[in-house]
MARDRENGU-760584 format. One line per field, with one value per residue (C-alpha): x, y, z. Coordinates in steps of 0.25 Angstrom, whole numbers. Layout:
BEGIN
px	[X,...]
py	[Y,...]
pz	[Z,...]
//
This chain:
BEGIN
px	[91,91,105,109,102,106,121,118,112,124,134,128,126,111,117,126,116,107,116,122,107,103,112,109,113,116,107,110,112,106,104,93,91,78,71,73,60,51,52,57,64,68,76,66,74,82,92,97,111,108,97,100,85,81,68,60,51,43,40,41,51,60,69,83,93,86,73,80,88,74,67,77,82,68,71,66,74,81,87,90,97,105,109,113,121,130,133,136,143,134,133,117,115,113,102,92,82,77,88,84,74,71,77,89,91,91,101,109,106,109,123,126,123,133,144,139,141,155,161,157,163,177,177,170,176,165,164,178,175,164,175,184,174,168,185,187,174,181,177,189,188,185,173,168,170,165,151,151,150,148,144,133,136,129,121,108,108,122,118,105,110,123,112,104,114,115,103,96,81,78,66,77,87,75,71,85,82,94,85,75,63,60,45,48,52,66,76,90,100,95,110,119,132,131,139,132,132,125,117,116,108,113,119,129,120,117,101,103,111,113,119,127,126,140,148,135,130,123,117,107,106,92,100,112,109,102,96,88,72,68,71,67,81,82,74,79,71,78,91,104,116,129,120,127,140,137,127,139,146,132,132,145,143,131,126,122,127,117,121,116,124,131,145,144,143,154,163,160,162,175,178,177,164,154,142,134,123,117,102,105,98,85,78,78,67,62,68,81,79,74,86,97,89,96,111,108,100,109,110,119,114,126,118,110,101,89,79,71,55,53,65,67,80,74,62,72,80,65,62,75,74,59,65,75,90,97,102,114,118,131,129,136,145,141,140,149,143,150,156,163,167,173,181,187,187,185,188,179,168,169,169,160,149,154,149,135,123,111,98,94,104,105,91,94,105,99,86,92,102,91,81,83,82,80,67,52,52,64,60,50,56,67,57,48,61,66,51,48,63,61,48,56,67,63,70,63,76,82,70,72,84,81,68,75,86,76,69,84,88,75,74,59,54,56,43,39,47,41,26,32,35,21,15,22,16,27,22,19,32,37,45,46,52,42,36,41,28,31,21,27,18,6,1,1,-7,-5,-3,6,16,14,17,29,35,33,39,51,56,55,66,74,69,69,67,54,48,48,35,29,18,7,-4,5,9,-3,-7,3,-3,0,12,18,15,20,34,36,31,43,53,47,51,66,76,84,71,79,69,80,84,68,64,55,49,56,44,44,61,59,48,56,68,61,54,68,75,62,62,79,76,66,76,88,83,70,72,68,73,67,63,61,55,44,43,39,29,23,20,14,5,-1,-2,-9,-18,-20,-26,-33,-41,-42,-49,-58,-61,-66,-74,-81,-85,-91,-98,-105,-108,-113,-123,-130,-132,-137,-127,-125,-118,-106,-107,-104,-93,-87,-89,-80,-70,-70,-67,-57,-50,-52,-46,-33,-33,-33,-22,-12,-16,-14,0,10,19,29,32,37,25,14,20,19]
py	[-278,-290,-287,-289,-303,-307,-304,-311,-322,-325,-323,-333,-350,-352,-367,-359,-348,-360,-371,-359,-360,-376,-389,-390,-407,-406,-416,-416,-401,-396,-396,-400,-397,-397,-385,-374,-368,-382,-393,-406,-420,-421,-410,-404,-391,-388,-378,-377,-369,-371,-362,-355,-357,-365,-375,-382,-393,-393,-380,-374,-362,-360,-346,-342,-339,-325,-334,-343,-335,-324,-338,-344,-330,-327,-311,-303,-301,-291,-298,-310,-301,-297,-309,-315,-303,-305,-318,-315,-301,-292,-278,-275,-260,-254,-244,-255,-253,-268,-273,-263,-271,-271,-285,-279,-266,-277,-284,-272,-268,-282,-282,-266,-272,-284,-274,-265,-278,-282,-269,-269,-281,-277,-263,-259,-261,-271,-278,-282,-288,-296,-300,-306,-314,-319,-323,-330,-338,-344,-335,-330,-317,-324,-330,-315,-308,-321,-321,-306,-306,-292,-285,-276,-265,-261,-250,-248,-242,-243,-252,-244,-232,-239,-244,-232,-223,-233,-230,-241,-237,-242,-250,-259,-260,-265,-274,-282,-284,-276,-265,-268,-258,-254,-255,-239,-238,-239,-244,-251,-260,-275,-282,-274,-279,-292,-301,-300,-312,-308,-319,-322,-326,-337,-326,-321,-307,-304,-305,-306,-304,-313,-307,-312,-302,-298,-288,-287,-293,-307,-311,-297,-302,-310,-315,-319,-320,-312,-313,-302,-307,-311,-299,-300,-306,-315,-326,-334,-346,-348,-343,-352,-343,-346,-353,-344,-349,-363,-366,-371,-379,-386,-391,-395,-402,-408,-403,-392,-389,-381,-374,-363,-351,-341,-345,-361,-357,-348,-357,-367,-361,-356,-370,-375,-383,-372,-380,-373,-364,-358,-358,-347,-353,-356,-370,-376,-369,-375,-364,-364,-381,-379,-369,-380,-390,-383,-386,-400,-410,-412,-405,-404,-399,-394,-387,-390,-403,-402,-413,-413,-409,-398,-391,-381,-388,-401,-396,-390,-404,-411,-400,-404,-419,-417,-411,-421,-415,-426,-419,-422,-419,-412,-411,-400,-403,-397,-384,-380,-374,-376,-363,-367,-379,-374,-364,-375,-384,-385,-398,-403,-395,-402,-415,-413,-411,-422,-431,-426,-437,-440,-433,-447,-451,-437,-439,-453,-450,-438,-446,-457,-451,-442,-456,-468,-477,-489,-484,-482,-467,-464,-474,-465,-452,-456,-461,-449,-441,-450,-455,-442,-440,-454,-450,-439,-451,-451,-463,-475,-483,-472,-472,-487,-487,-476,-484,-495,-487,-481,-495,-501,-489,-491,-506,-505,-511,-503,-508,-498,-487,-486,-487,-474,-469,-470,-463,-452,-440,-431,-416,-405,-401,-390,-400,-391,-378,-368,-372,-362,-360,-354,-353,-366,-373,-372,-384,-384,-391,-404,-396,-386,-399,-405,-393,-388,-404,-403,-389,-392,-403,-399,-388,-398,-406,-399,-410,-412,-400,-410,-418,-404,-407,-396,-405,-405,-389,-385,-392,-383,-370,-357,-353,-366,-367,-353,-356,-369,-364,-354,-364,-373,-362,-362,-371,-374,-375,-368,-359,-351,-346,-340,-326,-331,-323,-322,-330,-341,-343,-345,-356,-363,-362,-369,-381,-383,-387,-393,-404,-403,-408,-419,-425,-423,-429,-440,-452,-459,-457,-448,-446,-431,-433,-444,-436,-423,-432,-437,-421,-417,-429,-427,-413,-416,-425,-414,-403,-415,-416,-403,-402,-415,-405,-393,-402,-410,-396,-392,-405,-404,-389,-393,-405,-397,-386,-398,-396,-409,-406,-400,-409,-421,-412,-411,-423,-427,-418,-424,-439,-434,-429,-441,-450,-441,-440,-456,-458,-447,-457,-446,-442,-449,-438,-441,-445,-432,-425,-434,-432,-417]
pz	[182,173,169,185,186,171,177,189,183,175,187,195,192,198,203,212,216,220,225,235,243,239,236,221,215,200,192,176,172,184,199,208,223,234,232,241,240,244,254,243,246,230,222,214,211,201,197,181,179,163,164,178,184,196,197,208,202,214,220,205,210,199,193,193,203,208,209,217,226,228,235,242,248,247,242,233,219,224,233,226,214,226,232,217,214,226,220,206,211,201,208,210,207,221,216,210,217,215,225,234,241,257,259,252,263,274,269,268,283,287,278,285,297,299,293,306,315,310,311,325,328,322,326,338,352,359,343,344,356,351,340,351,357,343,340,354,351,339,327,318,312,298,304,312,297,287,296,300,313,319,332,336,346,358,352,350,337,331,320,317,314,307,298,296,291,281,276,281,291,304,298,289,299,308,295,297,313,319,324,336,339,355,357,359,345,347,338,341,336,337,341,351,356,350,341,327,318,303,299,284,271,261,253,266,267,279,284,301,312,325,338,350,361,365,374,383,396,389,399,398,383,381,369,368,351,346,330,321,318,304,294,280,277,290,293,306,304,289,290,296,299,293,281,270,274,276,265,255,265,271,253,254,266,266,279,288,304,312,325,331,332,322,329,328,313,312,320,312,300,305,308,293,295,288,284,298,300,313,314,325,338,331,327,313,304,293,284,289,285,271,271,275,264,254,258,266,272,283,296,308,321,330,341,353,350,362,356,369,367,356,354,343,339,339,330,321,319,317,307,298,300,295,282,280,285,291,302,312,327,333,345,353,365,376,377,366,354,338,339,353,348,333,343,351,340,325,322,334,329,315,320,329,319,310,321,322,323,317,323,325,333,341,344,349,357,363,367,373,381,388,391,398,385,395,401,397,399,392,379,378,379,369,360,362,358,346,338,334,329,321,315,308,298,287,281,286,286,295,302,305,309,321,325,327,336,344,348,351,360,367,367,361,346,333,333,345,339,326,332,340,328,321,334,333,324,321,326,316,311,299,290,278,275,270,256,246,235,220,208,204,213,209,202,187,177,172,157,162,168,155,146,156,154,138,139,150,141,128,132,137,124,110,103,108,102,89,98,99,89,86,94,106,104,105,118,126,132,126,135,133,118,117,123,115,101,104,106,93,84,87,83,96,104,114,124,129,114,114,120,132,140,155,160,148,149,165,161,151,161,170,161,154,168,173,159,160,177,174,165,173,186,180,186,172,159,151,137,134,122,125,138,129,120,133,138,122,123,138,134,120,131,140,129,124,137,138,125,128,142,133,123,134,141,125,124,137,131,119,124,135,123,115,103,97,85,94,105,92,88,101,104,91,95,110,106,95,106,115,104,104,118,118,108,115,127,137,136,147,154,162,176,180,175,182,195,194]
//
């Protein structure tokens, strides 16, 4: 096993591996980016190509690229060695029996399933049919094979026992949603006679289905669409269909176009403007946000905007302006959909979503022309509409700027506007994705960040070791003391050319970047050397005090047991120590340190 990941390790480039699933920004020999795994306005993640780890200095996550990909899959190892051999082409032995995992099997029944559906499609007598309609609604044949779109016949079991004599039970088959159970005990095929669109992962594996009923009566349908409930693999409120496609053009683009429906993001694919996902008839979730956080802060909306009372589009557009998107508005024409309108016109379509507004002035425009600006009623059905949108800017200078539309429009005073705006409490809203927690996040001591910034720079610093006098040696805990006494007795002073322990080499990875990262991006200059001084004295202070502690404890001992001569003694000994705590004058770590 440790051949198969050493292989793959040196096939793939961890700045590609994580700059595929988050914009990474080089600074100095690495690259920074907003942690995926925690809500954070300032780069505080950090990924280093030299030694092939990743870091977040805030939550404390941190590992290679099977740690990185295991969390932001959320799978097992298994799975994550799976993932990552695909992309370095190494063959994973089929018989290992770690990749054999129950995640694993579904994937399989999910990937056996979508070859079922296409074969349909392209073979079958009422598949062809579907084919047609799918080809005069626009799609080429390039589009129906790159998104593997398939059909489902009208049987109620075709794909069950197609799946079974593969070796796959009922019980897995139900695990991936495409079986249904009667309350008699019955089981059948979920989709029958419907269009089937496979919905995927960020890795292109397929992980759900979506389907359009066809070649029956619709209107005895109760859904037109139809979609698999969450599986251990498809999670509606996080996934964004066609996201794998799209996740590399929404980088290059800087910006994301939402629309509703898995053909307004084929279509417009096909029409060469690809940086659009579908969130597939359901309202923005903070998961799907904290997804799209990773590719851009800037969204385009290209369905149906109903701002009126509590819509769930209109809480999903609050949610992401609460997280800071800066979000636009293209507003469909009538009744005509993206995916009408790429088959009519490609060109139309582009320039149609070049010229999509500001939420702001959607949300302007849409106010005003529903009220009478002019009257008392309507003022205060616009404003009732608009203050709550206000509340929500949080650049004050943009915020100014809109209060002092709003008052114009409505012929009142900026003054009244922004008294409105006071009154109004915004409602309980979620505004963050879900918090991820590590081990990294419980507090430490103030001699553990002191030991771990003495360590961190001295690897990025070997010339400091000459500061490493006896007295401050032996103010490090054992661990620590341990680990440098290790790196004193070689020449180079380089930690890489010792035989660490697995857990000792991740922990200097990790300090080596995190002294390499304060350097790099410190808003100060700073002096390594006088910086390492600084940590050897606070720390020389620190087992000072912690002497003085001990000795203040024996005195107290010593006098209620009426010991004079060893309450003199230690008495001695405390101002002794007193005096060196005075001359060290408390050490004076850096900024960076304090603030932690």
């Amino acid at each position: 096993m440790d051949s198969v990941i050493n292989e793959i390790k040196e096939k793939l480039d961890i700045v590609d591996v994580i700059s595929s699933y988050i914009k990474l920004e080089k600074t100095g020999a690495n690259y920074r980016a907003l942690c995926p795994f925690h809500s954070e306005k300032k780069p505080s993640f950090f990924v280093s190509p030299t030694r092939q780890i990743w870091s977040c200095f805030g939550c404390g996550a941190r590992g290679d690229i099977f740690a990185f990909v295991k969390e932001i899959e959320g799978v097992e190892f298994g799975d994550a060695l799976r993932i990552l051999a695909k992309k370095a082409g190494v063959e994973l032995k089929r018989q290992d029996p770690q990749l054999q995992t129950a995640r694993k099997r579904i994937y399989d029944v999910c990937e056996l399933a979508t070859k079922f559906f296409e074969k349909q499609l392209h073979s079958s007598l009422i598949g062809k049919k579907a084919k047609e309609y799918l080809l005069g609604r626009g799609l080429s044949e390039e589009s129906i094979l790159k998104w593997r779109i398939g059909f489902s016949p009208d049987s109620w079991d075709s794909l069950m026992n197609f799946l079974q004599q593969k070796g796959y039970s009922v019980g897995e088959i139900k695990r991936a949603g495409l079986v249904l159970e009667s309350e008699k005990g019955k089981v059948y095929d979920r989709f029958r006679s419907r269009i089937i669109f496979p919905i995927f992962d960020l890795n292109s594996q397929v992980i759900g289905f979506g389907g359009r009923v066809f070649g029956k009566d619709e209107a005895q349908e109760t859904a037109k669409y139809l979609n698999i409930p969450n599986t251990i693999l498809y999670n509606k409120s996080q996934v964004l269909y066609g996201l794998n496609q799209a996740k590399v053009p929404i980088r290059k683009s800087e910006g994301c176009i939402l629309v509703e429906g898995y053909t307004d993001v084929i279509m417009s694919h096909q029409a060469g403007v690809q940086n659009v996902v579908a969130t597939s008839g359901t309202a923005l979730t903070p998961l799907q946000l904290a997804t799209l956080k990773r590719y851009s802060n800037n969204l385009i909306t290209a369905f149906d905007m109903d701002i009126a009372g509590d819509s769930a589009t209109k809480r999903g557009i609050d949610l992401a302006q609460a997280q800071g998107f800066n979000i636009r508005v293209a507003v469909t024409p009538g009744v005509k959909d993206p995916a009408d309108m790429v088959a009519e016109n490609p060109e139309a379509w582009k320039k149609f979503v070049n010229e999509a507004r500001s939420i702001i002035e959607f949300y302007f425009d849409s106010a005003f022309s529903k009220f009478d600006a002019n009257s008392h009623d309507g003022k205060r059905k616009i404003s009732e509409i608009l203050i709550p949108i206000l509340k929500r800017i949080q650049n004050k200078i943009e915020l100014s700027s809109w209060v002092k539309e709003l008052a114009n429009r409505l012929g009142v005073s900026e003054v009244s506007v922004e008294e409105e705006l006071k009154k109004y409490v915004e409602g309980q809203v979620v505004t963050e994705a879900p918090k991820h927690f590590c081990a990294g996040d419980a507090k430490k001591t103030r001699r553990d960040l002191i030991e771990e910034r003495a360590l961190s720079l001295l690897l990025n610093y070997p010339e400091g070791f000459e500061f490493l006098e006896d007295k401050y040696f032996d103010c490090f805990s054992p661990k620590i003391k341990e680990i440098i006494f290790k790196i004193r007795v070689i020449e180079s002073k380089d930690f890489k050319k010792i035989d660490f322990s697995k857990e000792d080499k991740d922990f200097l990875d990790f300090l080596a970047l995190k002294g390499e990262v304060e350097v790099e991006v410190s808003d100060r200059e700073i002096d390594v050397a006088d910086e390492i001084k600084v940590c050897l004295k606070e720390l020389e202070s620190l087992t000072i005090k912690e002497e003085l502690k001990e000795l203040s404890d024996k005195i107290r001992v010593a006098e209620q047991e009426g010991k004079k001569e060893e309450v003199e003694k230690l008495c001695e000994e405390f101002h002794r120590l007193t005096g060196n705590l005075s001359k060290n004058n408390g050490g004076n770590v850096a900024k960076s340190l304090k603030d932690n």
